[in-house]
Structures are given as structure tokens and as C-alpha cells.
N, C-alpha and C positions, 0 to 999 in steps of 0.2 A: 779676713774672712775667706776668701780663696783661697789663700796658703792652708787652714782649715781644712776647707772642703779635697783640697788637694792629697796632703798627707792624710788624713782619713781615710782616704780612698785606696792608698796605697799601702799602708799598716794593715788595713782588713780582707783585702785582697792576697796578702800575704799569709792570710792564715788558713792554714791547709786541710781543717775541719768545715772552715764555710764553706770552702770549694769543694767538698766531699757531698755535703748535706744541699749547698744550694743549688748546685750546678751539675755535679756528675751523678746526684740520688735521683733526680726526675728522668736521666737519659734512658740509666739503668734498668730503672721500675717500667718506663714506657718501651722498651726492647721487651724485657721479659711480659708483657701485656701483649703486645705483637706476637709471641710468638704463643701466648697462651691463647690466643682469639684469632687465631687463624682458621678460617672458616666458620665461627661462629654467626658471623651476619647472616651466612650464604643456609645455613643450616636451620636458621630459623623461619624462611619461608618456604613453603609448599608448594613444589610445583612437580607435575608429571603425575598425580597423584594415582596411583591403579585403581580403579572400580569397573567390578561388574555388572554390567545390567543384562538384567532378563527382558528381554524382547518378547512376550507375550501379547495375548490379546489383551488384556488391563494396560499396559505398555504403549500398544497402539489406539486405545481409547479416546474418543474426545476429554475425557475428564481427566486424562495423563498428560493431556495436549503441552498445559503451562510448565510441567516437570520436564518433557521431552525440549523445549523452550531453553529451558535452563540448562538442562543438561548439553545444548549443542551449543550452546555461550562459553559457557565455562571451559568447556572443549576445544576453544579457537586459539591458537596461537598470539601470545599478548597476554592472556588474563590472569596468566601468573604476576607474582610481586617481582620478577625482574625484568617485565613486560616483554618476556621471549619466550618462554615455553608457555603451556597451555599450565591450567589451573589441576586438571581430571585428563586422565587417559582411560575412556573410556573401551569395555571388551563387553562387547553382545554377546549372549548364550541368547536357545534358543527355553530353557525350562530353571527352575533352580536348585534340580540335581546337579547341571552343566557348572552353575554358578558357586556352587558349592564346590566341587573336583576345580574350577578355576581358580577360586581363591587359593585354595590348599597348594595348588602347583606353580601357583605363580606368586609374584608381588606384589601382588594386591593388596591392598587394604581392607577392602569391605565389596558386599553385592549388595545391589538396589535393585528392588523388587514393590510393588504398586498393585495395592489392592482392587477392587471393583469399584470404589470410587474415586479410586486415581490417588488414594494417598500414599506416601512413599513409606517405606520400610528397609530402613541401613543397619543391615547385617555383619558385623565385626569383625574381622580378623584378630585372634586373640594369640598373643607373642610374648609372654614377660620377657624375653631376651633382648626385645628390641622396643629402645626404651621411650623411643620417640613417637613408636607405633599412634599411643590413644590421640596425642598433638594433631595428628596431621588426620586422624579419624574426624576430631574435633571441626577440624578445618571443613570438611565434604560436608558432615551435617549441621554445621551454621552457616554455610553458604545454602544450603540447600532449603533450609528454614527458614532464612531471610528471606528468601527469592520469593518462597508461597506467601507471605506472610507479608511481604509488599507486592505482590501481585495480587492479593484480596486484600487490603486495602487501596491499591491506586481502582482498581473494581468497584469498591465502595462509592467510593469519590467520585468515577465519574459518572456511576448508576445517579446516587444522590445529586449531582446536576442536572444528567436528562431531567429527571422528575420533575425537578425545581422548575427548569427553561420549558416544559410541557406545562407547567401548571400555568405558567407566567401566561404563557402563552394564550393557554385557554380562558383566564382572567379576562385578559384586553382582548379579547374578540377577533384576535389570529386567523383562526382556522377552526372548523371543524370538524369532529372523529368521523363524518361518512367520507370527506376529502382529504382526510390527513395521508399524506404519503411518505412511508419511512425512509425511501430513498432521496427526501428532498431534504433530509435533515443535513446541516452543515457534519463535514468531517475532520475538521480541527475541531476539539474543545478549546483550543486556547480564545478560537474566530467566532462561538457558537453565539453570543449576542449580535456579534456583526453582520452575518449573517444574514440575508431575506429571503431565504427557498421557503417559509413558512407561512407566507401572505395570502392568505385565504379569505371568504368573503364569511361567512355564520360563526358567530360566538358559540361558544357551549360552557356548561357548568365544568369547572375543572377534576369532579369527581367523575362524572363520565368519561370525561380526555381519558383520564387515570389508567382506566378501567379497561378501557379498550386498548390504550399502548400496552399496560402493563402485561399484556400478551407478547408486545415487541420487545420487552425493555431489553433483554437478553439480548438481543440483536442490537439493537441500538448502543450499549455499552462496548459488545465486541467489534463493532464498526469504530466507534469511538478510538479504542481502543490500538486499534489495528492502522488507523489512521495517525495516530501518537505514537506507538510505542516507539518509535526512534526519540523521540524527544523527551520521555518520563524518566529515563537514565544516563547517567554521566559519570565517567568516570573521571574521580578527583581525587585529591591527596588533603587530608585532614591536616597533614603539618606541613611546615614548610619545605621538608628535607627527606626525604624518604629515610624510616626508620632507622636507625642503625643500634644494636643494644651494642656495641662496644663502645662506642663513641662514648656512652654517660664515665664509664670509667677511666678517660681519658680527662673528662673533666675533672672527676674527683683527685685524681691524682695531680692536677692544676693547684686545685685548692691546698692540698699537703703539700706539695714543696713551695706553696706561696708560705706555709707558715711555717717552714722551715726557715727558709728566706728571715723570717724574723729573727733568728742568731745573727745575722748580720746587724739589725737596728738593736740588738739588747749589747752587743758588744760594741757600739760605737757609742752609745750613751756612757755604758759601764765604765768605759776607758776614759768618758769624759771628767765623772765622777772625782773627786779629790782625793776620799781615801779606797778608791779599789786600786789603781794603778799610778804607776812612775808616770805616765803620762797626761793621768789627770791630774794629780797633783801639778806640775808644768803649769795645764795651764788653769788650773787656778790661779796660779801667782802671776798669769803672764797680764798685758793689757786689754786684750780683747775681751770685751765683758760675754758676761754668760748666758745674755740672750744671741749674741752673733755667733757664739762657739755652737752653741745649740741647734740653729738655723743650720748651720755648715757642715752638724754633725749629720742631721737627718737627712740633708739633701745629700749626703754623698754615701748613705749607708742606703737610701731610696735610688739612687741611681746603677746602685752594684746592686741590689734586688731584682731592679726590671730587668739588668743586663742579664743575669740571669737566666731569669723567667724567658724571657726571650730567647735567648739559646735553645733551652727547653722546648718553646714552642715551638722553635724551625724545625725543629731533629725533627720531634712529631709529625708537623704538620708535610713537611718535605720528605725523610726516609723510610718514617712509619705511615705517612700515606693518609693522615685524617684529617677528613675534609674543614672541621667546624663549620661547614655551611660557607665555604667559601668567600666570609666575609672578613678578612684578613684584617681592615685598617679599624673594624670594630673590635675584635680580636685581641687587635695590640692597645687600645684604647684600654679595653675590661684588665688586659696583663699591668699596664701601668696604676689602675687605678686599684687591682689588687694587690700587688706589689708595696703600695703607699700603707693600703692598710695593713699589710701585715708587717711590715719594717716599722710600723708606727706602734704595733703589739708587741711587738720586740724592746722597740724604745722603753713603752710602759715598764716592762717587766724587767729592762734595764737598770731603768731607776728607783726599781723598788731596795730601799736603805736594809741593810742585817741579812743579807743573803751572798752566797758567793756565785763569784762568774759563772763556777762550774752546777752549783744550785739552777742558776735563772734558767741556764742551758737545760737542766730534766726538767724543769716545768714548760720549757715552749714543744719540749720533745712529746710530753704527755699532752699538750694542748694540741699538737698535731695527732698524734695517732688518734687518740679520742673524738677529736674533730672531724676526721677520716673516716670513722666509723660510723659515724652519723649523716655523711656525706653518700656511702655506698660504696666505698672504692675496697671490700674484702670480699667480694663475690655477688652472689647473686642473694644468700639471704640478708645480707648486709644492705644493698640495695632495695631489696623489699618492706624491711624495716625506714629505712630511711624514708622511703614515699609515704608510709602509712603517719609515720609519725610527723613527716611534713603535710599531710592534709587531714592528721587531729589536729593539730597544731602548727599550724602555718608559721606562727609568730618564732618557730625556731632553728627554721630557716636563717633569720636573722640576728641572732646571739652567735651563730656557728659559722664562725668566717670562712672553715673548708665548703659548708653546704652553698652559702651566702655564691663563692666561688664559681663552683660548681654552678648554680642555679643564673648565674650570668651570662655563662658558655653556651649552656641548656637552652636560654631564651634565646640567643641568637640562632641555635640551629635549628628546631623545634617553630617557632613564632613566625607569622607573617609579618605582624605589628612590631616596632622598635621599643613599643611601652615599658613590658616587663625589662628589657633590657634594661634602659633607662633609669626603671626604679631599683634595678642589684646594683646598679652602677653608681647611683646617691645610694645606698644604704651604704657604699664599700666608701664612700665619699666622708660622707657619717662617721660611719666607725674610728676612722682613721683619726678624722677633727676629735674624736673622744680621747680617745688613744692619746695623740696628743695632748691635748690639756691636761689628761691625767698627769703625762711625762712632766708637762711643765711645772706642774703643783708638786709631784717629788721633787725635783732636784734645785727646785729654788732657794735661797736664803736657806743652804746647808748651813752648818756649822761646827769647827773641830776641832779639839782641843790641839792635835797635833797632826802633821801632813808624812 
């Protein structure tokens, strides 16, 4: 069985086609990605952004108050996505003729301008030459929309509790509206039950209370408020790993030279084979039976896969510079255990009977590219096909060993959780165990008239 695993390893390693497709295609493809995604990452977040605002009286309004807020946030060094430059670079004029002649001469994006009740108005810069222009337009006016938009709502919420902790109050016999004092009201909400500035001696009906705060409430929200606002926001990271759009393509192209990698497992079967080659004829006749040959075949066409695969990955991860989320010995785990299934697709399609060597080879070529294609590794529409039709259809993620791939790498760098990983990691588990018994059920109890 060793002698097996042995020359197996050495016959297939000898052939100068695996070594082209398993070994020197993924180095290749991931160079020319490098050089094609060179500043891509850097390019897709916004930072420095030009805007101008008009400094007006609407501008210096109490009702512009929470825009003027936002706008000196966004403005601070950090709030960009590479947490060093600012988000807006913001340029005061004094009118929006000023703002207008600013736009025009400079590189700006847009003027913000606020009407008499402080709502904002982002005015365009229009460039069809630059093509990036409406993007990073995009960016000013959904930050800027969000911000009001949770600032009248976190307002909402905490009006809607004074009310509630005044009614309460008024209920149990707290206090009453001739002693109620708005300065004695706590100034955490988080603390506002805990709280006892409000111990007063006369009950009142709580529609009275009401009645008479609801002249304060304004104040009392912005007190509220002004006493929180350091604590209602936080700045967090939705994934595990700060975005990267190149990286997805790094993985897909994982997943295709995994299943290239499978001409390694269709050609150690093939040769096992009685009547494809001199050398499985051999060992047909020889004494090792044909379940030990079999064993020996796949472990030593699964060992020159991962080695492979692995190469592949150092280059990447060490000259081309990709993180994976810097979880390396998960990495190598996902590489072996894709590896198996694809040398084990290989096997499959090895020992499919009435087909030649050179046949089995176009069909794992077309299961890659095709595979590929569905995985996202041809650009950006390809990519965007890929997600739509993995979240109509989830389940096909898992028929397609490149996405399958792909979607393993993904969950390590993307996920906080080990889960998803876990379950690419049994499905790739799965596949493999299929793969196999397929192979086993071909090439068992052949039969032949002559060798």
C-alpha cells in the first residue's frame, strides 16, 4: 500500500500539465489580480469628501442645530473608513451664489444649503467624466440622512419615556404639577427609575402632570439628550474584518484552482483503471487488491492537491499581501478539506467507464470555469450575479464546489461566529464522502475481455 501511495505520487507529479493547471495557474491568475486590484480597496471609500456649506442665518438656526452636529462629526479626523482622514472637508461661504462659484472652481462635490426649518438641501456637482462622482455624492447624502433620521428618532424615544416616567409618576403620588421642578429630573436616561429627585408630597391626576410638563417636554428631551449623547452612539464594525471587495476574488479563484486540482484525482484513478493505461493494467494482475490500491491512490493524488493548494496560498497570502482575516491554521484546515473534495471529483469523473483521459480532462475544465462563474471570480457583474442567485437560492451554493469554496474563506473573514465556517467546512466534508462512493461504485467488479 505504501509502495502504492508512493509511486503514485511520483508518476503524477511528473506530469507537466498538473503542474501548469494545479500549481503555476492559481500563482499566475493571483499576480495578474494584484496587479489588476491595485488600489481598488483604497478607492472604494470616501474620504476628504469636498462640500460646501453656506453659513447663513437658516445655518446658524436652532433648527439647523443637529445638521450643524453632524456636520462638525463627520468633519473630525478618524471618521473616515481608513480611520485617518476626515469623512467631509467641509468650505464655508458666506451666500449660495459663493457656493455655487465654489463648487465650480474647486473639487467639490456638492453645497449644503438649509432652509428655515433647518432641513438640508445637497446640491450636485454634475461631471459625466468622472465616474465616481454620484458614489461618493451618495456617501454625503446617506450619512447625512441617517444622522436626522436617527436623531428624530433617538428624540422620539426618549420624549416617549419622559412621558411615560411623568405619568408614572403622577399615578403613585410622586409629586405634584404646583412643586414639580424640571431641574430636579435625573439626567441619565439610562438612571431615570433609579433616580429620587422627584419625591414630592400631593398626588395629581396624570393628565394634569401631562399638561403642564408638556410645556417642558422640549426641554426635558434636550436635557435628556445632551446628557447621553456621548453614549447613544458607537462606532462599530458590522463584520469581522474591515471590508475588502478584492479579497472575495481571491477566494473565488481558491475555489477554481481547487477544482483544477481535480485532474490530479481523475488521473490517479484513470491510471488505476485496467483498460486506460500500462499501468493499470499492472496492477490489476498485481496482488494488492483493489480496495488497498484505491485507498493509496486517493490519498496520494489528495496529498499533491493540498500541496498545491498550499503553495498557492503562501504566494497569496505572503507576496500578494491577503489577509484572509488572519486566521491562517483555519485557512489551511478549509485548503485541506477543499482539496479532498475536489481530488475526490476528480476521482468521480476518473472512473467514469467509455470516456478518454483527454475527454475527463474537458469536462473537470468546463466544471471549473463554469463553477467560477457562479462563484464571481470574472469581475464585478459576475460577482453580482453570483450573490443574487446565492440569496434566491441558497441551496446553490452547495452543488457548486467553486462557490461552496469560496463561501468557506468568506465566512472566516466576514463572520465573528465559527458556525458558517463549520457548516462549508461539512458540506466540503460531504461532498467529498459522495464523490467517493460514487468512485467506488464505478470502478468496482470491472470486467474485460482483454487487458
Amino acid at each position: 500500500m505504501w509502495n502504492t501511495f508512493k509511486y503514485t505520487t511520483l508518476y503524477i507529479s511528473r506530469e507537466r500539465e498538473i503542474l501548469i493547471w494545479a500549481l503555476a495557474f492559481p500563482i499566475i491568475l493571483s499576480t495578474l489580480f494584484s496587479l489588476m486590484f491595485s488600489g481598488m480597496d483604497e478607492s472604494v471609500y470616501a474620504t476628504d469628501l469636498g462640500v460646501v456649506v453656506v453659513e447663513d442665518e437658516a445655518w446658524e438656526s436652532d433648527e439647523a442645530a443637529v445638521l450643524r452636529e453632524v456636520m462638525d462629526a463627520i468633519s473630525e479626523p478618524g471618521t473616515a473608513a481608513d480611520e485617518v482622514g476626515s469623512l467631509v472637508a467641509p468650505h464655508y461661504v458666506e451666500s449660495e451664489e459663493d457656493a455655487r462659484r465654489t463648487l465650480a472652481d474647486t473639487d467639490a462635490i456638492a453645497y449644503l444649503i438649509v432652509d428655515e426649518q433647518g432641513a438640508p438641501q445637497l446640491h450636485m456637482k454634475l461631471d459625466p467624466a468622472d465616474s465616481s462622482l454620484t458614489q461618493r455624492q451618495t456617501v454625503v447624502k446617506t450619512v447625512l440622512d441617517g444622522a436626522l433620521r436617527t436623531k428624530a428618532a433617538v428624540s422620539d424615544a426618549v420624549e416617549s419615556h419622559v412621558r411615560a416616567d411623568v405619568e408614572q409618576a403622577a399615578r403613585s403620588g410622586a409629586f405634584s404639577p404646583e412643586t414639580f421642578d424640571v431641574q430636579a429630573l435625573p439626567t441619565s436616561v439610562e438612571n431615570w427609575d433609579q433616580e429620587a429627585s422627584l419625591s414630592l408630597d400631593d398626588a395629581s391626576a396624570a393628565s394634569d402632570v401631562l399638561m403642564y410638563v408638556g410645556i417642558d417636554v422640549e426641554a426635558l428631551v434636550e436635557q435628556a439628550l445632551a446628557a447621553t449623547d456621548a453614549e447613544l452612539t458607537e462606532r462599530v464594525s458590522i463584520t469581522h474584518n474591515k471590508p475588502m471587495e478584492s479579497e472575495r476574488y481571491y477566494y473565488a479563484l481558491l475555489g477554481m484552482a481547487t477544482l483544477f486540482t481535480a485532474n490530479i484525482g481523475m488521473l490517479g484513478i484513470n491510471r488505476m483503471l485496467a483498460n486506460t493505461s500500462s499501468v493499470g493494467a499492472r496492477r490489476t494482475l498485481g496482488a494488492a487488491s483493489r480496495t488497498r490500491v484505491m485507498v493509496a491512490t486517493c490519498a496520494a493524488t489528495w496529498v499533491l492537491s493540498f500541496a498545491c493548494l498550499l503553495v498557492a496560498y503562501v504566494y497569496i497570502r505572503c507576496a500578494i499581501g491577503v489577509t484572509f482575516g488572519g486566521k491562517d491554521a483555519a485557512c489551511v484546515l478549509a485548503l485541506a478539506a477543499s482539496s479532498l473534495a475536489g481530488c475526490m471529483l476528480g476521482a468521480f469523473i476518473g472512473a467514469i467507464p467509455g470516456v478518454s483521459e483527454g475527454g475527463k480532462g474537458g469536462i473537470i475544465t468546463v466544471i471549473a470555469c463554469f463553477g467560477a462563474l457562479f462563484a464571481g471570480l470574472y469581475g464585478q457583474a459576475c460577482m453580482s450575479l453570483a450573490d443574487h442567485i446565492a440569496a434566491v437560492a441558497p441551496w446553490s451554493v452547495y452543488v457548486n464546489p467553486a462557490s461552496l469554496i469560496a463561501r468557506t474563506f468568506y465566512s472566516l473573514y466576514y463572520y465573528d461566529s465559527m458556525v458558517p465556517y463549520a457548516e462549508s467546512l461539512a458540506m466540503l466534508l460531504v461532498m467529498a464522502v459522495v464523490f467517493l462512493a460514487g468512485t467506488a461504485l464505478l470502478a468496482r467488479r470491472q470486467q474485460h475481455e482483454h487487458l
